[in-house]
N, C-alpha and C positions, 0 to 999 in steps of 0.2 A: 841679684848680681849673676846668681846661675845662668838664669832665663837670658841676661843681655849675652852672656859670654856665646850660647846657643845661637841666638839670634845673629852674632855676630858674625863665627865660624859660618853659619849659612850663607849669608851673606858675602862673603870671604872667598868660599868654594864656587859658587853661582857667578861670582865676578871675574875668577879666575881663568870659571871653566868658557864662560863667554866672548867677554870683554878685556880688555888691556890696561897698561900701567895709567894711563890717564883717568879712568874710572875710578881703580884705587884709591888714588889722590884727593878725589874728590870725599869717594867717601868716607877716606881716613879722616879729612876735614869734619864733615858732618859730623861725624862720630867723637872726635875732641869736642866740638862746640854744643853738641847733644850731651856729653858725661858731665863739661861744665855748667850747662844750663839745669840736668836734672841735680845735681848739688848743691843749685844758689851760688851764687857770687860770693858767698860770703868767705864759703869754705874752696875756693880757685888752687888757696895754698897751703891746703892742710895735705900733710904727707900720703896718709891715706887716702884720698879722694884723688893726687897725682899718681897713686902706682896703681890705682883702679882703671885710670882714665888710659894708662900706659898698658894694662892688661889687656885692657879691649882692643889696643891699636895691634899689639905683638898677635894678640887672635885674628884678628882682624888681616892681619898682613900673612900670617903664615895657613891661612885657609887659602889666601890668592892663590901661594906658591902649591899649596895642593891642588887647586883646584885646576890653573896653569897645568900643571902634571898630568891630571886625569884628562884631561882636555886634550893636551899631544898624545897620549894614550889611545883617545878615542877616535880622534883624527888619523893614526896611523892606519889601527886598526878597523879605520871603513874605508881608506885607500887602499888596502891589500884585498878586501870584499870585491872592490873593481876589478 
């Protein structure tokens, strides 16, 4: 579960820093139907397996908004280089 959270935030920051909210979206999608698929179907509605899949998503979204950041960041700071 470490490993996905890592994975995720990476993911998260790289989308942020690049791409836009339609990316996101997508890959918040991916990432729900990936935590349900690695769980089985069976356990969709076990409480733990829903605030697992919900952790990755809150990681998952709040890397964007860092990543977003660093990215105005970066963008500022190589238009003042000009």
């Amino acid at each position: 579960m470490l490993w996905g959270l890592v994975v995720v935030g990476v993911i998260g920051i790289l989308l942020g820093f690049r791409f836009r909210v339609a990316a996101l979206i997508v890959v918040t999608a991916v990432t729900v139907v990936g935590g349900v698929a690695a769980g089985g179907i069976g356990s969709v509605f076990d409480w733990h397996h829903l605030i697992s899949i919900l952790l990755l998503v809150v990681v998952l979204q709040g890397a964007y908004l860092l990543g977003l950041f660093l990215g105005v960041i970066w963008r500022q700071g190589m238009s003042r280089e000009q």
